[in-house]
N, CA, C, O and CB atoms as a CASP TS submission, in Angstrom:
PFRMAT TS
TARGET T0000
AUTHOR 0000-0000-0000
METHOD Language model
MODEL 1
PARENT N/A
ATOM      1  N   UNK     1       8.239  11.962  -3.544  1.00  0.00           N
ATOM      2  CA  UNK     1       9.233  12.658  -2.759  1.00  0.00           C
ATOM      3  C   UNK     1       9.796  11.668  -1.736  1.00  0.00           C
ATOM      4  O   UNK     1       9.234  10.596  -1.511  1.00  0.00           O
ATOM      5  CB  UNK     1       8.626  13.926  -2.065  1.00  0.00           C
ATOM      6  N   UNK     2      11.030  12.093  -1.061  1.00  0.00           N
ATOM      7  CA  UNK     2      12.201  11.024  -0.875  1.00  0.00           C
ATOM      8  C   UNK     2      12.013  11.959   1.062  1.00  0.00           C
ATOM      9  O   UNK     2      12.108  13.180   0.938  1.00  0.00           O
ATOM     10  CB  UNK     2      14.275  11.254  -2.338  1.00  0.00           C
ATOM     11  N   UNK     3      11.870  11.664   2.029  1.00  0.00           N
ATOM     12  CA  UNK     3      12.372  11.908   3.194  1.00  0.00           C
ATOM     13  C   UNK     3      13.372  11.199   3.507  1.00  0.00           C
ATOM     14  O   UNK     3      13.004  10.029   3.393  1.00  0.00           O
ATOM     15  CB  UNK     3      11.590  11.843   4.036  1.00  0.00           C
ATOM     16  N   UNK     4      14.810  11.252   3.955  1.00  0.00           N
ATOM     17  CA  UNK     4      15.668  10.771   4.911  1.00  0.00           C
ATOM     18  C   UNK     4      15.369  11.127   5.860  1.00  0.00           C
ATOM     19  O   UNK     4      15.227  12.314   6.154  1.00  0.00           O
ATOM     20  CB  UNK     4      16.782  10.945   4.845  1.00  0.00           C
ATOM     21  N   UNK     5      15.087   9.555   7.057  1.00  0.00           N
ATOM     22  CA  UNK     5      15.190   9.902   8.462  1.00  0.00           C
ATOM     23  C   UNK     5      16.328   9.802   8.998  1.00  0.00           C
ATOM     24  O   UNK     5      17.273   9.080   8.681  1.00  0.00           O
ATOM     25  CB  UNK     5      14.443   9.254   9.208  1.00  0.00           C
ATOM     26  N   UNK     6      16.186  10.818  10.129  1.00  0.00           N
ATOM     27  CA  UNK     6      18.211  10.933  10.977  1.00  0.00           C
ATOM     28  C   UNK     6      17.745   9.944  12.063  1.00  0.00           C
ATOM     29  O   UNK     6      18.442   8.979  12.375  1.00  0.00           O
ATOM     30  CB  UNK     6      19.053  13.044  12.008  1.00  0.00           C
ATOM     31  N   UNK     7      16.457  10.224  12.677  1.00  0.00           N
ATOM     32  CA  UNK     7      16.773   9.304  14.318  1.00  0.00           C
ATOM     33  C   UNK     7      15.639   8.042  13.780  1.00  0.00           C
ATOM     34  O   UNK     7      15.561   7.621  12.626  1.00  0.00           O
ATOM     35  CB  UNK     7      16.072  10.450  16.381  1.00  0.00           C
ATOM     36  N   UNK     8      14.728   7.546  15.073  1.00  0.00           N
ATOM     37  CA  UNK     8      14.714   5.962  14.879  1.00  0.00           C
ATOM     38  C   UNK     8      13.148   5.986  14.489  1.00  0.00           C
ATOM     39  O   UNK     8      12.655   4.967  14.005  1.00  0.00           O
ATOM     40  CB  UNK     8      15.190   4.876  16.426  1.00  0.00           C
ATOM     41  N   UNK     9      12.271   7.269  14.716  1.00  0.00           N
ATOM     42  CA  UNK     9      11.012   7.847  14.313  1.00  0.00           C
ATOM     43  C   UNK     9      11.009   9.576  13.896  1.00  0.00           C
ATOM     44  O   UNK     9      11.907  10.380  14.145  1.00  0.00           O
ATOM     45  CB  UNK     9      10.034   7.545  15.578  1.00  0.00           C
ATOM     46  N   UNK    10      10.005   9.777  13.353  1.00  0.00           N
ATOM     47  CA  UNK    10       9.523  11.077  13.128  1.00  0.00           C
ATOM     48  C   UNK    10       7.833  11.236  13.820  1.00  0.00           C
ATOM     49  O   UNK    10       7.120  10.233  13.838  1.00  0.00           O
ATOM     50  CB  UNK    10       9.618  11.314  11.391  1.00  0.00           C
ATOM     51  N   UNK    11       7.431  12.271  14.240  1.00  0.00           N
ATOM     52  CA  UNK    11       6.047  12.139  14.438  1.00  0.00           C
ATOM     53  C   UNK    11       5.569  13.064  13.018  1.00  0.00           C
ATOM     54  O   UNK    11       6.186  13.927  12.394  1.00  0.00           O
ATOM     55  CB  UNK    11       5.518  12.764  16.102  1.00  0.00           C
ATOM     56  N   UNK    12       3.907  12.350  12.775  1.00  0.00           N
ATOM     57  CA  UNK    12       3.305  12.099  11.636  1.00  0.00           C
ATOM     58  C   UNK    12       3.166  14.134  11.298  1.00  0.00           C
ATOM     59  O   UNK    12       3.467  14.580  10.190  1.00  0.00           O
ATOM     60  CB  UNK    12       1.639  10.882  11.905  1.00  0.00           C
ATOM     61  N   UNK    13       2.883  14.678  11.969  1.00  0.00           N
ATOM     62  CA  UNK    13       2.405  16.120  11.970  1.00  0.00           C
ATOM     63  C   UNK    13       3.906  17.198  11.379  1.00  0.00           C
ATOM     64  O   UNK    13       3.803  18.261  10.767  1.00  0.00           O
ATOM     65  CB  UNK    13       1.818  16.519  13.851  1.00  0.00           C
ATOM     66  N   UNK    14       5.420  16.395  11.867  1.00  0.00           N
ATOM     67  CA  UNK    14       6.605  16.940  11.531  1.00  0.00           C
ATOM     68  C   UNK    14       7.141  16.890  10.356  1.00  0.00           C
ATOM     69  O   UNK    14       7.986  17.668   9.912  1.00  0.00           O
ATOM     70  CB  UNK    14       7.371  16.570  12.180  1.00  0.00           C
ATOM     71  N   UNK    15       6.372  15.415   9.500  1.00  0.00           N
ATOM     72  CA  UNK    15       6.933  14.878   8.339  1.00  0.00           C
ATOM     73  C   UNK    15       6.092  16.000   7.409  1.00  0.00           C
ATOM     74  O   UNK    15       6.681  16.611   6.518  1.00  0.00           O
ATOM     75  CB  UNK    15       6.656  13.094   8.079  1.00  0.00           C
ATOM     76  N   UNK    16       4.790  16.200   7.668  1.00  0.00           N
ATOM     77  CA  UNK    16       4.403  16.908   6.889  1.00  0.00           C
ATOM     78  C   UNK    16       4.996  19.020   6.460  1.00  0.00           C
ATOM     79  O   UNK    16       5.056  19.733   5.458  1.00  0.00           O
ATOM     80  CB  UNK    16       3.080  16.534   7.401  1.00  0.00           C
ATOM     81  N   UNK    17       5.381  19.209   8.453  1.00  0.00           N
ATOM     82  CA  UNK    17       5.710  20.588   8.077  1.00  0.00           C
ATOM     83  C   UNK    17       7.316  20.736   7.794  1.00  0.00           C
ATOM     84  O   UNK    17       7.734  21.808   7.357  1.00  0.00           O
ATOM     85  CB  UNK    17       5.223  21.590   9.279  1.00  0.00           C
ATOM     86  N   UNK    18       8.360  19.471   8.088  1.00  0.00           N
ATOM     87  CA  UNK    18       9.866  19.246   6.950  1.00  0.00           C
ATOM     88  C   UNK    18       9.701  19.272   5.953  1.00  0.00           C
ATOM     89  O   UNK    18      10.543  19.808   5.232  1.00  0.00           O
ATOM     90  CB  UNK    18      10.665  18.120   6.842  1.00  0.00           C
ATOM     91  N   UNK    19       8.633  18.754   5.453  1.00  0.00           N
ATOM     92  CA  UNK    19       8.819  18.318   3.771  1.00  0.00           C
ATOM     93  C   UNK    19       7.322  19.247   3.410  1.00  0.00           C
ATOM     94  O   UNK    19       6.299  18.864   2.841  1.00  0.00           O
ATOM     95  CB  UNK    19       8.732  16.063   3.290  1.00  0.00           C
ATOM     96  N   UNK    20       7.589  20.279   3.853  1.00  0.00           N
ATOM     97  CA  UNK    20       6.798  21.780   3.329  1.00  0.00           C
ATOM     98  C   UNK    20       5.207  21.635   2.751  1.00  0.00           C
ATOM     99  O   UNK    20       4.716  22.371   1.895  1.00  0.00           O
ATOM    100  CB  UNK    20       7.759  22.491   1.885  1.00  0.00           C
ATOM    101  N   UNK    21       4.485  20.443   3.467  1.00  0.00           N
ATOM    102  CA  UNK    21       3.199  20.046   2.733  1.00  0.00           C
ATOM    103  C   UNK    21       2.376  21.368   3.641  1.00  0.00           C
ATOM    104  O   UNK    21       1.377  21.946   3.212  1.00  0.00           O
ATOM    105  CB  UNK    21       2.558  18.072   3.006  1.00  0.00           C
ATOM    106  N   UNK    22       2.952  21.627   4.775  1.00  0.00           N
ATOM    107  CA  UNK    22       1.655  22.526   5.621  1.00  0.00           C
ATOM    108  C   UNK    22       2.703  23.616   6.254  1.00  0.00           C
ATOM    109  O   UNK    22       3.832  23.318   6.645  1.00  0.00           O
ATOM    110  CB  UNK    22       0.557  21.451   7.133  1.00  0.00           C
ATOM    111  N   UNK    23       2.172  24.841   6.285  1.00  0.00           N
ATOM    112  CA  UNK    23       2.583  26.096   6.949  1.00  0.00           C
ATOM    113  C   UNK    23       2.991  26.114   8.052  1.00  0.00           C
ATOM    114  O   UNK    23       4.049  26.649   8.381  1.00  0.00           O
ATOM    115  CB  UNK    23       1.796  26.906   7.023  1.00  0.00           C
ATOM    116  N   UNK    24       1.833  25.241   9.176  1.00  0.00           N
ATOM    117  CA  UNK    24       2.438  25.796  10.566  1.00  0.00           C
ATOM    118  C   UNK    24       1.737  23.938  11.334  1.00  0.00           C
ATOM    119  O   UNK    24       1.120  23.243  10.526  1.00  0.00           O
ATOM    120  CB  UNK    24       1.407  27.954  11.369  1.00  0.00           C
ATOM    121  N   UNK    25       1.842  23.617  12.167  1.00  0.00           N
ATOM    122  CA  UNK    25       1.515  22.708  13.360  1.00  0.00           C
ATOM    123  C   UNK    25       0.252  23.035  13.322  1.00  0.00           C
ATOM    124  O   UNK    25      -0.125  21.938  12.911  1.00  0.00           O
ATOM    125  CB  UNK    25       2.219  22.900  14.788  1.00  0.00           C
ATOM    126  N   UNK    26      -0.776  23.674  13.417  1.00  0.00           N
ATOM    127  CA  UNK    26      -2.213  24.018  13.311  1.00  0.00           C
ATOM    128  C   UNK    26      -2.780  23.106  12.094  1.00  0.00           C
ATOM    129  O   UNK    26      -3.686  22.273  12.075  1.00  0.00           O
ATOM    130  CB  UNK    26      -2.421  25.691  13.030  1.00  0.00           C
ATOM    131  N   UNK    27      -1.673  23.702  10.824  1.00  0.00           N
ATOM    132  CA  UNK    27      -2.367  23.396   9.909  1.00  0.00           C
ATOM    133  C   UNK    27      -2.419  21.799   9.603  1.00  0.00           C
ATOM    134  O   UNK    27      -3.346  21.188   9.072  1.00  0.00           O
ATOM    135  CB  UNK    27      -1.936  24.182   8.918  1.00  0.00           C
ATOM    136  N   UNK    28      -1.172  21.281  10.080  1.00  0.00           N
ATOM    137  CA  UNK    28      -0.924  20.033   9.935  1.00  0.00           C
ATOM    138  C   UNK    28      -1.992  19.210  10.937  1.00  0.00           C
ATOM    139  O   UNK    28      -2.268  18.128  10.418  1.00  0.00           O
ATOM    140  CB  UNK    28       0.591  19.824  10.206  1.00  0.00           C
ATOM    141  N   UNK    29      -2.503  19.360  11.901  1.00  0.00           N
ATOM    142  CA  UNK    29      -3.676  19.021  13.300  1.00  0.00           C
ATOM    143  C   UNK    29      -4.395  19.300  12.194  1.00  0.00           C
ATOM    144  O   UNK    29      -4.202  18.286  11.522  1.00  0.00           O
ATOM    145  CB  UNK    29      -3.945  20.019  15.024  1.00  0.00           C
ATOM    146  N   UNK    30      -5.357  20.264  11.326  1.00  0.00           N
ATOM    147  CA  UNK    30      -6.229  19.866  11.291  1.00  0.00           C
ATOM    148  C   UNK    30      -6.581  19.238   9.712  1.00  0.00           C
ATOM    149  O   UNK    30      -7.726  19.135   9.272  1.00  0.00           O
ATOM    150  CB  UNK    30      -6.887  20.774  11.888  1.00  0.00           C
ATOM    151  N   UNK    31      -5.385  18.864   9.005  1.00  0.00           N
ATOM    152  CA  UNK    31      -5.747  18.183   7.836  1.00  0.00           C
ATOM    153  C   UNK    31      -5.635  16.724   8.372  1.00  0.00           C
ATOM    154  O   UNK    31      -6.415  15.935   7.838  1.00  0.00           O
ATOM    155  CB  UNK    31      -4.807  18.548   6.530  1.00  0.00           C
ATOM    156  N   UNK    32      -4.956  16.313   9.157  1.00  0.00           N
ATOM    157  CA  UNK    32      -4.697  15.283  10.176  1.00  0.00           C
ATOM    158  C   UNK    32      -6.083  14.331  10.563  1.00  0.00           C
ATOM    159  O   UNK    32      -6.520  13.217  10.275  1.00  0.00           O
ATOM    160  CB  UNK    32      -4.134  16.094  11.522  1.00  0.00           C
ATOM    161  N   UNK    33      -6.540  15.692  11.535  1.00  0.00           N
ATOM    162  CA  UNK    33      -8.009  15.058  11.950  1.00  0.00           C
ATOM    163  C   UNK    33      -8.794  15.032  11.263  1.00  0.00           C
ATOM    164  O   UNK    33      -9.829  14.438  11.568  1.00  0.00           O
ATOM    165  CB  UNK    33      -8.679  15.489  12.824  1.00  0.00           C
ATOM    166  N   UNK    34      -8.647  15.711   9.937  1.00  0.00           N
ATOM    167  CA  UNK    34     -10.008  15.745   8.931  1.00  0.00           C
ATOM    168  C   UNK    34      -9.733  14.493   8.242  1.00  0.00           C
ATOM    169  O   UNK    34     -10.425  14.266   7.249  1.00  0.00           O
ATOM    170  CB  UNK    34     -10.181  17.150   7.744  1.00  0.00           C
ATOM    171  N   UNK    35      -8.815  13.599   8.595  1.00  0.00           N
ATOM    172  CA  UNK    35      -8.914  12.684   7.890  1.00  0.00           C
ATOM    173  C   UNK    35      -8.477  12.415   6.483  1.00  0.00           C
ATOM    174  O   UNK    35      -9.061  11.576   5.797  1.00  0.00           O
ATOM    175  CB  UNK    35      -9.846  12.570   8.003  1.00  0.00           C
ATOM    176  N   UNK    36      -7.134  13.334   5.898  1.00  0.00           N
ATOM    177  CA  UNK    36      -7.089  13.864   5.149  1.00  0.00           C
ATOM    178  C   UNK    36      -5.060  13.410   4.543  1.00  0.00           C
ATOM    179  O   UNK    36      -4.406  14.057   3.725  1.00  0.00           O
ATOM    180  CB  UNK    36      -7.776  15.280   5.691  1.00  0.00           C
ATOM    181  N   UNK    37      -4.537  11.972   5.423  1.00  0.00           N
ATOM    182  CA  UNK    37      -3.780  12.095   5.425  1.00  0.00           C
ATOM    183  C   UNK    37      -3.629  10.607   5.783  1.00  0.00           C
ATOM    184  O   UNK    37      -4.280  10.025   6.651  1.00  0.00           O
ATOM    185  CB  UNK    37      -3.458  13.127   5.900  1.00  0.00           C
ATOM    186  N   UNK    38      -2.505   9.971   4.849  1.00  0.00           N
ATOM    187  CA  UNK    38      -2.785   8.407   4.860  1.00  0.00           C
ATOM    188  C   UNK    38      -1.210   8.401   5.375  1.00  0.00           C
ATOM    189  O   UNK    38      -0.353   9.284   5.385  1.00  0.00           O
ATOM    190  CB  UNK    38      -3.327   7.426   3.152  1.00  0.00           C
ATOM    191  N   UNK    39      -1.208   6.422   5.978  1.00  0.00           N
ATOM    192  CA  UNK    39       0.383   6.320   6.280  1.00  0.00           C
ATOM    193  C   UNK    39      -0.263   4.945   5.602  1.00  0.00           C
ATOM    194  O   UNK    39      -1.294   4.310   5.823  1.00  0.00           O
ATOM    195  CB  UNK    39       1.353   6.491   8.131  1.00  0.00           C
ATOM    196  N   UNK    40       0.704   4.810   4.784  1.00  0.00           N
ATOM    197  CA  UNK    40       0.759   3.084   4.498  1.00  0.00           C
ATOM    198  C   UNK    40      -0.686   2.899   3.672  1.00  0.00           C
ATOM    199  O   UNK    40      -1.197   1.824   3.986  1.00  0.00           O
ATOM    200  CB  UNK    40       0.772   1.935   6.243  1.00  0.00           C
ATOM    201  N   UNK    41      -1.386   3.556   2.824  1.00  0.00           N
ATOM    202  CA  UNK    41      -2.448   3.451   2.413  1.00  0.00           C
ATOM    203  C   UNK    41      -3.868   3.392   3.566  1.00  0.00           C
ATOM    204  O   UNK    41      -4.920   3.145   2.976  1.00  0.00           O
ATOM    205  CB  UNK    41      -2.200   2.371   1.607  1.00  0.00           C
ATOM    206  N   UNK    42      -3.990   3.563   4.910  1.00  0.00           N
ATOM    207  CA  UNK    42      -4.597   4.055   5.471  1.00  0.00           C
ATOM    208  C   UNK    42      -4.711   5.337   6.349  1.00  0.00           C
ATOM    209  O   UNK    42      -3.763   5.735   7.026  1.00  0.00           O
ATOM    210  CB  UNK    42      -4.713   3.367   5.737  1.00  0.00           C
ATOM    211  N   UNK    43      -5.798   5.901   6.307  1.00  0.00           N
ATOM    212  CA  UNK    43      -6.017   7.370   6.959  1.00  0.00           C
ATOM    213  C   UNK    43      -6.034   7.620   8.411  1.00  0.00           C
ATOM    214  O   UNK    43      -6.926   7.758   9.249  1.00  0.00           O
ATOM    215  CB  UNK    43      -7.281   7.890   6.560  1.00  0.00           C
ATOM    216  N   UNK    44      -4.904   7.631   8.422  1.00  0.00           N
ATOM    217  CA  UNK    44      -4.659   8.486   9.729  1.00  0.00           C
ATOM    218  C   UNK    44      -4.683   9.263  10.911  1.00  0.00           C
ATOM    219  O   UNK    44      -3.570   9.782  10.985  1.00  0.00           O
ATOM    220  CB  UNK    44      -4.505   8.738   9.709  1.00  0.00           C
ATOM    221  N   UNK    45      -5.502   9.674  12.049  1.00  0.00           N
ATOM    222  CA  UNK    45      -5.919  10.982  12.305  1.00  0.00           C
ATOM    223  C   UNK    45      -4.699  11.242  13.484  1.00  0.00           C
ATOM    224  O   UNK    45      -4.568  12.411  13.845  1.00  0.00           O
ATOM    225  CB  UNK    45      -7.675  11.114  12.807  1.00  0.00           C
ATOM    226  N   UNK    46      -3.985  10.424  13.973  1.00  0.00           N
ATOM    227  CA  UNK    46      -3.480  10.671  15.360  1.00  0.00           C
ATOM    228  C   UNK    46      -2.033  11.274  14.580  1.00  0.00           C
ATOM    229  O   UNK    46      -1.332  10.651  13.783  1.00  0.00           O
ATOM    230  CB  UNK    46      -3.377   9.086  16.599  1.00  0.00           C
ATOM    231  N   UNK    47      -1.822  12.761  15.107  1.00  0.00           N
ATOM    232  CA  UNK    47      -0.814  13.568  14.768  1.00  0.00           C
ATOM    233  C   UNK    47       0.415  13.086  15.145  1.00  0.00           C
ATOM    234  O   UNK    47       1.353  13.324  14.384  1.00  0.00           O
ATOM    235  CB  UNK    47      -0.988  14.752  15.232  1.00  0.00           C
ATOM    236  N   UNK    48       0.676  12.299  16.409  1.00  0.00           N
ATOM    237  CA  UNK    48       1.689  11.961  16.778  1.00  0.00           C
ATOM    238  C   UNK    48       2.267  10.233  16.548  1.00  0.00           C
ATOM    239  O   UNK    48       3.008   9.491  17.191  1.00  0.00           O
ATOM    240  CB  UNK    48       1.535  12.442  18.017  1.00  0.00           C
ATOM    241  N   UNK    49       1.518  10.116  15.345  1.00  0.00           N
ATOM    242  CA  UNK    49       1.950   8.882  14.553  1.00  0.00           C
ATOM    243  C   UNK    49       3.281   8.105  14.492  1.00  0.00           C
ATOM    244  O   UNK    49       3.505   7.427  13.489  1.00  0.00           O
ATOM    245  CB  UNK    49       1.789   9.201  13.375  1.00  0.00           C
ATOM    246  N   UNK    50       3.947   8.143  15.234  1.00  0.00           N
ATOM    247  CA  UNK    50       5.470   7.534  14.529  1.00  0.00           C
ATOM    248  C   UNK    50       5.600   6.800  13.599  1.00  0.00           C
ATOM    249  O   UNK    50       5.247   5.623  13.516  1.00  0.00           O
ATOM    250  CB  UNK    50       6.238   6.813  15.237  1.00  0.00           C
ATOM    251  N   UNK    51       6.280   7.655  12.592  1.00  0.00           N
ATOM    252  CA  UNK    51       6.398   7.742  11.470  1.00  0.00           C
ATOM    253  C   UNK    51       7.736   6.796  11.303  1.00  0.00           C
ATOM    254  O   UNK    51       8.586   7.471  11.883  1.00  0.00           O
ATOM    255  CB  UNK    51       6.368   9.166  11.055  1.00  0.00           C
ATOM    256  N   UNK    52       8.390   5.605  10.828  1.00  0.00           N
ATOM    257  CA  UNK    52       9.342   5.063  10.761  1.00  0.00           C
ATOM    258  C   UNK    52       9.939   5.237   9.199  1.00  0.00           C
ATOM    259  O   UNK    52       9.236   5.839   8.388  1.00  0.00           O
ATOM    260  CB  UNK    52       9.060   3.818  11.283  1.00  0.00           C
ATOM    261  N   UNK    53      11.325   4.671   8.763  1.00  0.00           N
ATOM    262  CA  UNK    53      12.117   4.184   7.874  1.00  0.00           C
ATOM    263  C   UNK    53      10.713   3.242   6.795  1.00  0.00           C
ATOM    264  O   UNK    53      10.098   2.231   7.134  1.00  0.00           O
ATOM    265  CB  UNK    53      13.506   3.191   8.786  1.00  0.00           C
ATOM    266  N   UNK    54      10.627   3.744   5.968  1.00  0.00           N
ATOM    267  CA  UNK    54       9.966   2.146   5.074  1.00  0.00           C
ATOM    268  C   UNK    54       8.102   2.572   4.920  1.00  0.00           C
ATOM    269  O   UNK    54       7.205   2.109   4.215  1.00  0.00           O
ATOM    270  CB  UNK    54      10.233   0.097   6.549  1.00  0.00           C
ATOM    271  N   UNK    55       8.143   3.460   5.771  1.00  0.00           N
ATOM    272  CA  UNK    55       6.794   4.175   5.911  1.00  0.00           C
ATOM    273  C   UNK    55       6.175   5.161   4.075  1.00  0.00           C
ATOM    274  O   UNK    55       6.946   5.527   3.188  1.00  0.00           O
ATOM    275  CB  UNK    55       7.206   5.542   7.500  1.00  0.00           C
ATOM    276  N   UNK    56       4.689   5.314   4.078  1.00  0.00           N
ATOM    277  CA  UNK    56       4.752   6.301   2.707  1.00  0.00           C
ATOM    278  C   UNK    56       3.880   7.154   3.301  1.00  0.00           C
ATOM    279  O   UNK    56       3.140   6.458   3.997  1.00  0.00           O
ATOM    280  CB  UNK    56       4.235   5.726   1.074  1.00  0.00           C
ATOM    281  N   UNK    57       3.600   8.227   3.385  1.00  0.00           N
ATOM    282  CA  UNK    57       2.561   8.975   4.179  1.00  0.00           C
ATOM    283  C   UNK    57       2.211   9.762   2.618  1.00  0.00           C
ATOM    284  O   UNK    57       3.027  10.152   1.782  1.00  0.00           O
ATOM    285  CB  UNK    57       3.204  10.082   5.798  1.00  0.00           C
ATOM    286  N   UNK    58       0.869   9.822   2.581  1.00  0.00           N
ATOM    287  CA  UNK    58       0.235  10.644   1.579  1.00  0.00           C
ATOM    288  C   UNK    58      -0.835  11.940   1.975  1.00  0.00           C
ATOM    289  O   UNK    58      -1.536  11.811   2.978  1.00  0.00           O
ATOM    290  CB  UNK    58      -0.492   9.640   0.762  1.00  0.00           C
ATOM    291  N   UNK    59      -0.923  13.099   1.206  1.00  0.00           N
ATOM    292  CA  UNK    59      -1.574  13.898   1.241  1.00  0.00           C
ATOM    293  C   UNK    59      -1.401  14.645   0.127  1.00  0.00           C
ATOM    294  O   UNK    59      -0.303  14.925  -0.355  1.00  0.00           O
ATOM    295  CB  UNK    59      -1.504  14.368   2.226  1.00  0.00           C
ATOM    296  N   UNK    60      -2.456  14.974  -0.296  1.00  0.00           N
ATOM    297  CA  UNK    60      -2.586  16.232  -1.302  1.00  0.00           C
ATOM    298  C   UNK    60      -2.080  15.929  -2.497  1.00  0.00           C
ATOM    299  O   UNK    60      -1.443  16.726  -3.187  1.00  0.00           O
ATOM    300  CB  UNK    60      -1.879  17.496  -0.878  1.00  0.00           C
ATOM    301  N   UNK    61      -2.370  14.621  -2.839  1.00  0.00           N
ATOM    302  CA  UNK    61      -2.236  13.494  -3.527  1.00  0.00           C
ATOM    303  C   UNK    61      -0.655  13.543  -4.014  1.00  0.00           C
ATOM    304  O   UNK    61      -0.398  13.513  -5.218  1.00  0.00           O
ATOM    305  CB  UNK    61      -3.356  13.422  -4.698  1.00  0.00           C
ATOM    306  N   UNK    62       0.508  13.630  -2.909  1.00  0.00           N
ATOM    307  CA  UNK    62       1.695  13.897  -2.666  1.00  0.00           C
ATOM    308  C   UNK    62       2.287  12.640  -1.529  1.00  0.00           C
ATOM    309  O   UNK    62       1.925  12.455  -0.367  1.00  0.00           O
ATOM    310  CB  UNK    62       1.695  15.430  -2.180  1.00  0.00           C
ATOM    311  N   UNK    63       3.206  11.968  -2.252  1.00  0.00           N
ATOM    312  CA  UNK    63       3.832  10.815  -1.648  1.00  0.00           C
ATOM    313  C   UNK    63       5.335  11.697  -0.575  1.00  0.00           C
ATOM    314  O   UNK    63       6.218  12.547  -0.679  1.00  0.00           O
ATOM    315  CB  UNK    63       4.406   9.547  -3.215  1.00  0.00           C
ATOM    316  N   UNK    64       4.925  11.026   0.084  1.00  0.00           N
ATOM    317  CA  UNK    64       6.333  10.595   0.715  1.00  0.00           C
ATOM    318  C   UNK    64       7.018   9.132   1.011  1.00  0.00           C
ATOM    319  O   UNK    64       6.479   8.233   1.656  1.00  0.00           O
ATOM    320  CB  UNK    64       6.299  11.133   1.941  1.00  0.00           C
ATOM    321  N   UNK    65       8.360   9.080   0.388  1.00  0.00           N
ATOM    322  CA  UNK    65       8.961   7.975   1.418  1.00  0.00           C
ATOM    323  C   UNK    65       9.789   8.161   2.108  1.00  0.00           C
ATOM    324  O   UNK    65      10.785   8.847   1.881  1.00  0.00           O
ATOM    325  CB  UNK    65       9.411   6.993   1.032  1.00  0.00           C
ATOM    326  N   UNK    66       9.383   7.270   3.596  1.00  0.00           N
ATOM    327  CA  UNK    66      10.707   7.590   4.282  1.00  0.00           C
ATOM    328  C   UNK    66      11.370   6.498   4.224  1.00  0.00           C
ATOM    329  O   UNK    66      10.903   5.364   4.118  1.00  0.00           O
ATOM    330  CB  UNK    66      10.674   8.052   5.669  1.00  0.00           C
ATOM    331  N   UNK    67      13.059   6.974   4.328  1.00  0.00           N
ATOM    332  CA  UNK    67      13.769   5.944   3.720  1.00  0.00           C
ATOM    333  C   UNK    67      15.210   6.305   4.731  1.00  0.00           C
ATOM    334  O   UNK    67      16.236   5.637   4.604  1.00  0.00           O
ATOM    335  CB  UNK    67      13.871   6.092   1.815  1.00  0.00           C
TER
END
């Protein structure tokens, strides 16, 4: 899956509930901290990740790029 970013970051917890991987901000915190959620082929826990252009964030064995 393809994200277009509009501004110069995204935080890591937003990319997931735009691009419909999690229900609500709760849910996204705690697949987050469980460790359960890669940027760039490493796991992640800090929700407020800035997420850039060129970035791949994975979960639920579901790619993103942002582009």
């Amino acid at each position: 899956m393809k994200f277009k970013l509009e501004d110069e970051y995204i935080q890591l917890q937003n990319v997931l509930k735009v691009c419909g991987l999690v229900d609500s901000g709760a849910m996204a915190k705690n697949i987050i901290q469980d460790g359960l959620v890669k940027v760039n082929g490493e796991v992640e826990t800090r929700r407020g990740k800035k997420i850039r252009v060129g970035d791949v964030v994975t979960v639920f064995d579901e790619s993103i790029e942002i582009c």
